[in-house]
C-alpha positions in Angstrom: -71.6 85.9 34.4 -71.4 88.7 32.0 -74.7 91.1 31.7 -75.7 92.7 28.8 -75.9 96.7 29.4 -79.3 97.7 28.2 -81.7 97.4 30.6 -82.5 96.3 34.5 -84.5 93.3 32.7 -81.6 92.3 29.9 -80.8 88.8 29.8 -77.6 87.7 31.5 -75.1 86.5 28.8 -72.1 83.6 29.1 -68.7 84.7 27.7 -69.7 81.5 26.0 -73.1 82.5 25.1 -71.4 85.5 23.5 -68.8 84.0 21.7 -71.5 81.6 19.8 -73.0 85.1 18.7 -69.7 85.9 17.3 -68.8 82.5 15.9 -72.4 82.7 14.0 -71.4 86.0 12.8 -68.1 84.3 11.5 -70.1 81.8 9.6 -72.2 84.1 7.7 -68.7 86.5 7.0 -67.6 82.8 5.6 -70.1 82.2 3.5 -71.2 85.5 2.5 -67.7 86.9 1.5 -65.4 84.2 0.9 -68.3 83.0 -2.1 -66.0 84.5 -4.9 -63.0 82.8 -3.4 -61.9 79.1 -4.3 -58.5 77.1 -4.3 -56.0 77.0 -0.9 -56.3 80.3 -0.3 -60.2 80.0 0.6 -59.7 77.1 2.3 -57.1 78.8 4.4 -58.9 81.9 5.3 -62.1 79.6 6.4 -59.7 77.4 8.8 -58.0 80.7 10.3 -61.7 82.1 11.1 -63.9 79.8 12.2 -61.4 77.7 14.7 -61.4 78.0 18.2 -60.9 81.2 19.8 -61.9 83.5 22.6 -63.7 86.2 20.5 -62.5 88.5 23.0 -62.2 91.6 20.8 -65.9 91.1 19.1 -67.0 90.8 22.9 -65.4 94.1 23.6 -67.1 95.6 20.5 -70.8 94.3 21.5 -70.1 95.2 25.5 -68.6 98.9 24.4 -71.7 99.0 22.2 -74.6 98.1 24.3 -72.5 100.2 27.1 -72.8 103.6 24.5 -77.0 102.9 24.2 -76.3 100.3 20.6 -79.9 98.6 20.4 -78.9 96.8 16.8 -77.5 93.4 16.2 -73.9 94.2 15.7 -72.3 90.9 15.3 -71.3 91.1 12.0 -69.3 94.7 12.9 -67.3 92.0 15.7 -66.7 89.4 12.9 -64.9 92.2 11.0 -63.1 92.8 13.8 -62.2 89.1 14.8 -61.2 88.3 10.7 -57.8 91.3 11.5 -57.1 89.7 14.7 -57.2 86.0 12.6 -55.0 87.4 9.6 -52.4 88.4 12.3 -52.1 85.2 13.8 -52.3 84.0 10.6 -49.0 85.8 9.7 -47.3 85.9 13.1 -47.1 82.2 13.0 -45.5 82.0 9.5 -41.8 80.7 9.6 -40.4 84.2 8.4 -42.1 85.6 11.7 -42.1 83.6 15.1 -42.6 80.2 12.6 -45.0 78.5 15.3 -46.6 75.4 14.8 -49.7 75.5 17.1 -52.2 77.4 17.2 -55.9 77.9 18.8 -55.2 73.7 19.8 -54.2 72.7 16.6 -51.6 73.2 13.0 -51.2 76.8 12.2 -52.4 78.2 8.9 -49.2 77.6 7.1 -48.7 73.9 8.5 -52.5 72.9 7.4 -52.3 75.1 4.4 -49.2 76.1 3.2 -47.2 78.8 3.6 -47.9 80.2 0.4 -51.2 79.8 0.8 -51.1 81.1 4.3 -49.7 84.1 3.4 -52.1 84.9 0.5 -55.1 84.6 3.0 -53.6 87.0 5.4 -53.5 89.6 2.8 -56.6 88.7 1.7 -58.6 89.0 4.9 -57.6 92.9 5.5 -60.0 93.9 2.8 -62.4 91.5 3.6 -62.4 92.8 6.6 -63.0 96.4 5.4 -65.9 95.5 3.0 -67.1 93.6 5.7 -66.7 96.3 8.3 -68.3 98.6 5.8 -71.6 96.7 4.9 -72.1 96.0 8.7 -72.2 99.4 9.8 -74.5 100.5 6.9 -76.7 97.9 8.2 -76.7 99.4 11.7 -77.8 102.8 9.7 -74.8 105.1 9.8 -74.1 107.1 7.6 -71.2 107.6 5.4 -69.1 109.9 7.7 -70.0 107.2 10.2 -69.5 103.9 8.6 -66.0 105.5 7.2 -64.7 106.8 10.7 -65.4 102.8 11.8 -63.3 101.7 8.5 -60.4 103.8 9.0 -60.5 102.8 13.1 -60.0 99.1 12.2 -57.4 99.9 9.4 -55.4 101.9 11.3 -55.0 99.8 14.5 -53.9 96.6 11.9 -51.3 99.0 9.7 -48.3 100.5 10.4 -49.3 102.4 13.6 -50.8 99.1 14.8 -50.6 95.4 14.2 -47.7 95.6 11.7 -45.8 98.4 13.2 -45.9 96.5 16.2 -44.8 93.4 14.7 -41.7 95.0 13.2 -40.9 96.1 16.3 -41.3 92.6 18.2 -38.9 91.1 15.2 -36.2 93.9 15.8 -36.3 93.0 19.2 -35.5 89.6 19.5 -32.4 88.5 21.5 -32.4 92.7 22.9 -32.7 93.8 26.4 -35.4 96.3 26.0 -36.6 98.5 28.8 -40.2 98.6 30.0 -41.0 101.2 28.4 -40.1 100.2 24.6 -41.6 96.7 25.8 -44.7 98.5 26.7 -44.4 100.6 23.2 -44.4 97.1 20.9 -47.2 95.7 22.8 -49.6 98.9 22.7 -49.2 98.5 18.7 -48.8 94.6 18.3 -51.4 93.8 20.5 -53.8 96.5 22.4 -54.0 98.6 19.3 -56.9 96.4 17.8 -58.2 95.8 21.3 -58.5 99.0 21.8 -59.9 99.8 18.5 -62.3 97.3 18.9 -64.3 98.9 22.4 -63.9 102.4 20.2 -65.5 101.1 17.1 -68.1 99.9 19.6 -69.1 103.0 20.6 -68.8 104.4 16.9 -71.5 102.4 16.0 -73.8 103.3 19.0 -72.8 107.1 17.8 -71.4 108.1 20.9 -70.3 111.0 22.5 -66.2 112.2 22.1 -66.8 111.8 26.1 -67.6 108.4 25.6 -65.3 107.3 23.1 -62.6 109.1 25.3 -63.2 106.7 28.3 -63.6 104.1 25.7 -60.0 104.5 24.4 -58.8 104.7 28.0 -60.5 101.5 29.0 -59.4 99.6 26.1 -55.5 100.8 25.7 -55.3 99.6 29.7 -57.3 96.2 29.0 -55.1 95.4 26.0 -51.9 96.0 27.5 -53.0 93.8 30.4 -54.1 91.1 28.1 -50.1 91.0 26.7 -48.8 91.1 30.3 -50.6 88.3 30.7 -50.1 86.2 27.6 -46.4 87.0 28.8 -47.2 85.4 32.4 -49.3 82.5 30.8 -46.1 81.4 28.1 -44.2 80.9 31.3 -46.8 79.4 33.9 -49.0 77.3 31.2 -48.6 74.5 28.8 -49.0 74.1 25.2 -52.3 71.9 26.2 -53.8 74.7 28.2 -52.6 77.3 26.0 -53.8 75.8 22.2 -50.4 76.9 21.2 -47.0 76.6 21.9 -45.7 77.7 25.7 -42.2 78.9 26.4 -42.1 80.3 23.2 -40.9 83.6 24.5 -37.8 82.5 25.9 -36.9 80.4 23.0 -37.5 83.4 20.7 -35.0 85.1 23.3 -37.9 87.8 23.2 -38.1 91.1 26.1 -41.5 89.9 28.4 -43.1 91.5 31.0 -41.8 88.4 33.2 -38.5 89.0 32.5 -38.1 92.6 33.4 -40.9 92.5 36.5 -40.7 89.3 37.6 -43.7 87.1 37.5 -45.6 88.5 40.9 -44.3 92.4 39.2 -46.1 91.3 35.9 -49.1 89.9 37.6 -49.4 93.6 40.0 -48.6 95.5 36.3 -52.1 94.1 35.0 -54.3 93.8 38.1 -53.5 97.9 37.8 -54.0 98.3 34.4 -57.6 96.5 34.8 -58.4 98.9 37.7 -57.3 101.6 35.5 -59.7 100.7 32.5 -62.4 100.1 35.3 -62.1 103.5 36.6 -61.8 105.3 33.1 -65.7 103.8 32.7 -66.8 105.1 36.3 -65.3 108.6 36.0 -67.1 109.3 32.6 -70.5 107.7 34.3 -70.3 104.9 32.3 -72.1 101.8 34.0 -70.8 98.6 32.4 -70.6 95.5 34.6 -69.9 93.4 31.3 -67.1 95.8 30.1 -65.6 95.2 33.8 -65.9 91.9 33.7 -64.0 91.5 30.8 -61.2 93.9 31.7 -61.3 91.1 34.8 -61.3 88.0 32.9 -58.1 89.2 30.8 -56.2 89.2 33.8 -57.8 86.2 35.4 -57.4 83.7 32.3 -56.0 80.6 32.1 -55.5 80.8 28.1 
């Protein structure tokens, strides 16, 4: 059970109750941005949003949020969030990248769509995302300093210091050895760069304190390198049934994992400490959160 943070009589929240905020949030982004849009591309965009997925990053948002004193609906500030994370799965998966067929328990954007198609949506739903990103926070009454310190958060975890950096770095290092610590530096970009952004735009929205936003950033670099230590554990211990995409792809990729270098009971110990980490960055900056706990839990704990 996950609790909502604002108040002794809050209601208690699913994960999946949350996620059907998000995927309602998701519909309206659909049909509010994508209006404008017709042809393949649309249609590819819409199937890369509104499948399946664990919201995760929109969870952390609205958790971070509520934990920083947010009292608005800020939904449509996780969709934002959750259309980056689509576009790169969107171009991950394309042939010129890890060219993956599965994805989220069915074809990837490019084997539905097209890959021409696929990657015209992926560029396409950056600055949606931004507009998006933009009108949201307005709507929770920030100002411009405000709403623009949120924008240039999200675009900076998905650029070249993020996401893409990140990327690069996973392509230039397939069939090397890397060490742990270069492992650890793809993954902070690739992956916990827009996890982290996510729990820091959070509490950008709720206007919190640099204190806040510090423990914030601590909490979410730990939970988002756990969550790729375990993605890495789950490609070797799951199927492609459990997993909605394809397992093993690591090895056959002849990628650097966490597995690999630590061993599986190593890689499992490496995020179990990393959630305690994120966990105690909360408590020492007085920050009561059982949902944000909770979640750093349930990304070690998964079984997808």
């Amino acid at each position: 059970m996950i609790a909502a943070d604002d108040g002794a009589s809050a209601p208690k929240l699913t994960f999946s109750a949350e996620r059907a905020v998000v995927d309602a949030a998701l519909a309206t982004f659909a049909s509010t941005y994508l209006c404008s849009m017709n042809g393949p591309v649309a249609d590819a965009v819409s199937y890369s949003m509104l499948g399946e997925g664990k919201r995760l990053r929109a969870i952390l948002l609205l958790a971070a949020y509520r934990a920083a004193g947010g009292t608005g609906d800020a939904s449509a500030l996780g969709a934002a969030v959750e259309v980056v994370h689509a576009y790169s799965l969107v171009h991950d998966d394309l042939p010129c990248m890890d060219d993956d067929d599965t994805r989220r328990g069915r074809p990837t954007v490019h084997r539905a769509h097209g890959i021409s198609a696929a990657t015209a949506a992926g560029l396409a739903m950056v600055p949606l995302a931004a507009r998006a990103a933009t009108d949201a926070a307005r709507a929770l009454g920030l100002d411009d300093r405000q709403t623009g310190a949120i924008v240039r958060e999200l675009m900076r975890a998905s650029g070249a210091g993020g996401m893409i950096g990140g990327q690069l770095l996973d392509l230039e290092g397939e069939g090397a050895p890397l060490t742990l610590p270069q492992l650890e530096r793809v993954h902070r970009m690739k992956t916990g760069a827009l996890i982290s952004a996510s729990v820091r735009i959070g509490g950008l929205a709720a206007r919190a304190s640099d204190e806040t936003l510090g423990a914030f950033e601590r909490y979410g670099s730990a939970v988002g390198l756990a969550f790729q230590i375990a993605d890495d554990v789950l490609d070797v211990t799951s199927t492609t049934d459990e997993l909605g995409k394809t397992a093993g792809r690591d090895a056959e990729l002849k990628k650097s994992t966490y597995p690999a270098l630590l061993g599986l009971a190593g890689a499992r110990a490496r995020a179990e400490k990393l959630c305690d980490d994120a966990c105690l960055a909360l408590r020492e900056a007085g920050i009561a959160s059982p949902q944000l706990e909770s979640l750093a839990r349930f990304v070690v704990d998964r079984r997808s």
